[in-house]
C-alpha positions in Angstrom: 38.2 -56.6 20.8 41.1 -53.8 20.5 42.9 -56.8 18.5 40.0 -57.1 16.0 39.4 -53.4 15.6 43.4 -53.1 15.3 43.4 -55.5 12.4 40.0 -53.3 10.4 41.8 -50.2 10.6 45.1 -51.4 9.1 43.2 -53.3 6.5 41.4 -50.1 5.2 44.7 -48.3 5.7 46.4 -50.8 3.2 43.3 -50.8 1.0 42.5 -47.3 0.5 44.0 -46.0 -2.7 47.0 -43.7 -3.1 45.8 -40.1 -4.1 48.7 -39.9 -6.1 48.3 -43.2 -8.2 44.3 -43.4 -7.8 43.5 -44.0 -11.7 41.4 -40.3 -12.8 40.3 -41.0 -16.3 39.1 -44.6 -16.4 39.0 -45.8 -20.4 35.6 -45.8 -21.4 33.8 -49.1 -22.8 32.6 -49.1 -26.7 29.0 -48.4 -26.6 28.7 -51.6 -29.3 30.5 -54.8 -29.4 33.9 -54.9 -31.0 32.7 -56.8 -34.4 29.4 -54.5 -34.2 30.9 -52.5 -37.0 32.4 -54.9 -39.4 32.7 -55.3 -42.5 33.4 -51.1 -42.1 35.9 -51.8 -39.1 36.5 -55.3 -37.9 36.6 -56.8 -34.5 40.7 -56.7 -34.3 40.8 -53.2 -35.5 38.1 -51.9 -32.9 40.6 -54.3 -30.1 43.7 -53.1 -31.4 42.7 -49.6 -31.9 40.3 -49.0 -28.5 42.2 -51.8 -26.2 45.9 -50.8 -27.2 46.0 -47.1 -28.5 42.8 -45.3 -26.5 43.5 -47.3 -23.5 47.1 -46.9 -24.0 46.8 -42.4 -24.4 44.8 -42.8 -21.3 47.7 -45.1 -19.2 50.4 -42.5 -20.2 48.2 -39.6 -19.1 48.1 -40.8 -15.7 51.5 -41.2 -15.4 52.5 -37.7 -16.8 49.5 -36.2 -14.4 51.5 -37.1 -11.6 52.6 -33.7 -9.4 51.0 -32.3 -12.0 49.1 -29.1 -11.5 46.7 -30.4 -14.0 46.1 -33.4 -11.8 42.3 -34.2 -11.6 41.2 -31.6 -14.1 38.4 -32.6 -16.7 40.2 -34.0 -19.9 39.1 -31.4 -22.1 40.5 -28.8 -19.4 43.9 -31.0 -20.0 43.7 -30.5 -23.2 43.2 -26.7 -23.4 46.1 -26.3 -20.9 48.8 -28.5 -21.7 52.1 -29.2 -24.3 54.0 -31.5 -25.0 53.7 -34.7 -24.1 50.7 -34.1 -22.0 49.0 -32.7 -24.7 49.6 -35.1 -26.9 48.4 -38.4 -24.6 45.2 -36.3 -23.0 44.5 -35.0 -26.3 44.3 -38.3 -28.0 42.3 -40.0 -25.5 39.5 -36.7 -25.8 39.6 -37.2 -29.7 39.4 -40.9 -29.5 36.7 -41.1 -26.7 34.4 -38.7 -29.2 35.4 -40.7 -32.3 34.1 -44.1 -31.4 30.8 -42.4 -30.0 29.9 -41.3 -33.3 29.6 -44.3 -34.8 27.0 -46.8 -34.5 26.5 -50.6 -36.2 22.7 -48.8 -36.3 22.8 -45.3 -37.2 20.6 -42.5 -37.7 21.6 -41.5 -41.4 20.3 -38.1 -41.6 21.5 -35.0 -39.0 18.8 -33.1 -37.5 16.6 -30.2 -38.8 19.2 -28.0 -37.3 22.2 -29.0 -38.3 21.4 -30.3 -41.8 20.3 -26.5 -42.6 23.6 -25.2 -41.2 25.3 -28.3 -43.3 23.4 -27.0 -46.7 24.0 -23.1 -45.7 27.7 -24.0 -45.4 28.8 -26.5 -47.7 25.2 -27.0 -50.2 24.6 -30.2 -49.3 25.3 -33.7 -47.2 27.0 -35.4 -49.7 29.5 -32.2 -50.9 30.5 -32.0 -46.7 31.4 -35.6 -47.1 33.3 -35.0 -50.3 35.0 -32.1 -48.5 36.0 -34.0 -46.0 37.1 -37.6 -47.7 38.8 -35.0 -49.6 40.6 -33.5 -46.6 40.9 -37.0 -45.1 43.2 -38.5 -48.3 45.0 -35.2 -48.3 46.7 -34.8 -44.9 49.6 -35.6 -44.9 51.2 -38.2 -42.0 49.2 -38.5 -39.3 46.0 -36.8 -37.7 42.4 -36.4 -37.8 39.8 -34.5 -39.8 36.9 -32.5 -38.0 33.5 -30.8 -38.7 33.5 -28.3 -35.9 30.9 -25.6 -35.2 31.5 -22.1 -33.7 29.5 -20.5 -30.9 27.2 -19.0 -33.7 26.5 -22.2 -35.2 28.7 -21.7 -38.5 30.3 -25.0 -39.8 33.7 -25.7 -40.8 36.2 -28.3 -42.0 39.8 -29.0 -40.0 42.4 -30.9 -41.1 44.9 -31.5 -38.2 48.0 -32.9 -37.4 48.9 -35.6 -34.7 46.7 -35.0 -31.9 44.9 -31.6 -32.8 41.8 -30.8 -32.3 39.4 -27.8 -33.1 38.9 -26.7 -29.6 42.0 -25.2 -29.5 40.8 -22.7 -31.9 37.4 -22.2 -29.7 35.2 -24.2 -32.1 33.3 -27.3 -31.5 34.1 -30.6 -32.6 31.4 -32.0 -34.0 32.5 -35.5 -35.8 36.1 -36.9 -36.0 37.7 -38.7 -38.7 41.1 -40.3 -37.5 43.8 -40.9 -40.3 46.4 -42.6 -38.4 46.7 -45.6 -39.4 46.1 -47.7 -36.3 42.4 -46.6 -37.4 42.7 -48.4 -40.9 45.5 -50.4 -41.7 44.7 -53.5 -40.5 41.0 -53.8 -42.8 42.6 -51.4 -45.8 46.2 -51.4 -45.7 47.5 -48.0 -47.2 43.6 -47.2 -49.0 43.3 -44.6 -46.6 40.5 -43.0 -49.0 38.8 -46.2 -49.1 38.3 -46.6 -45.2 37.4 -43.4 -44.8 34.6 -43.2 -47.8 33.2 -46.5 -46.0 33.5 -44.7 -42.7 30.3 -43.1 -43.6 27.8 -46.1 -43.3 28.3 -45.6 -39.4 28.2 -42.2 -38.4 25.3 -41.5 -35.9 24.0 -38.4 -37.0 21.7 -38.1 -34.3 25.2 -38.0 -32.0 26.4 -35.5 -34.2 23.7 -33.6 -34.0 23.5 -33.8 -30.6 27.2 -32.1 -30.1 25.9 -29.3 -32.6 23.1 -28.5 -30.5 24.8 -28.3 -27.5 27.8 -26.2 -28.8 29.8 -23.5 -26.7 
């Protein structure tokens, strides 16, 4: 008996993981299938660009976090606190994890009430915020993203952003994310960076966009 309950307890000793290695920010699954979105982004984009370059932002996180005091802190709190390296890795792993939720091989093509008032208030119309921000998009130069972002009183704006920069840092919203590196494009469009993101457009979810407008800080 005292052999039997000898052998249990070393077992869970050897199987319970290491606080310091336990894996915090697990890489989140694509809501749709990987060739949901083709022709607009094939299957080995959505692999290459989810399995190798999300996945990967996440795996160098974890090993930065460790000793970290940022250890086990909600990525956006990451994000807000850290340079550097850290920055860099949690940051792209936030923008990436709110890029491929707004898009949708079924999407609802209009924004809400709400926001498409704020988007004609701010920029006259649907299809001149788009134009703003292809236009934005084609124009940054190296790598980055492009952002609609809302502020606490529900103004809208456009952000173009280098590397792994993101809106929040200036305490707006991020409301949809266009990613220019070219891990995001170069496989379907080669160097028609204007091209991929013009057919970008065809799968936005509005109604998620929406959703991140009306729930704004």
């Amino acid at each position: 008996m005292l052999m039997i309950l000898f052998i249990t307890l070393f077992v869970r000793m050897m199987t319970t993981a290491d606080p310091a290695t336990d894996v915090r920010y697990a890489v989140r699954e694509l809501p749709y299938g990987y060739g949901a979105l083709a022709p607009v982004l094939s299957e080995e984009t959505m692999r290459f660009h989810h399995d190798k370059h999300y996945a990967g932002y996440l795996a160098r996180l974890e090993e930065l976090l460790i000793d970290s005091p940022l250890a086990g802190q909600p990525l956006e709190d990451i994000v807000l606190a850290a340079d550097g390296a850290l920055f860099n890795n949690a940051a792209q792993a936030w923008n990436h994890e709110l890029y491929f939720e707004q898009l949708s091989p079924q999407p609802v093509r209009a924004p809400s009430a709400e926001l498409a008032a704020a988007i004609e208030r701010d920029f006259g119309s649907l299809d001149a915020l788009c134009t703003q921000m292809n236009r934005a998009a084609a124009g940054l130069f190296g790598s980055g993203w492009v952002w609609l972002a809302a502020d606490r009183e529900g103004r809208l704006a456009i952000f173009a952003e280098a590397n792994a920069g993101n809106p929040i840092l200036r305490g707006w919203t991020p409301l949809l994310g266009i990613d220019v590196w070219e891990h995001a494009y170069y496989i379907d469009y080669r160097n028609r960076r204007a091209d991929a993101v013009a057919a970008l457009w065809s799968v936005v979810d509005w109604q998620t966009v929406s959703h991140r407008y009306a729930r704004r800080r």
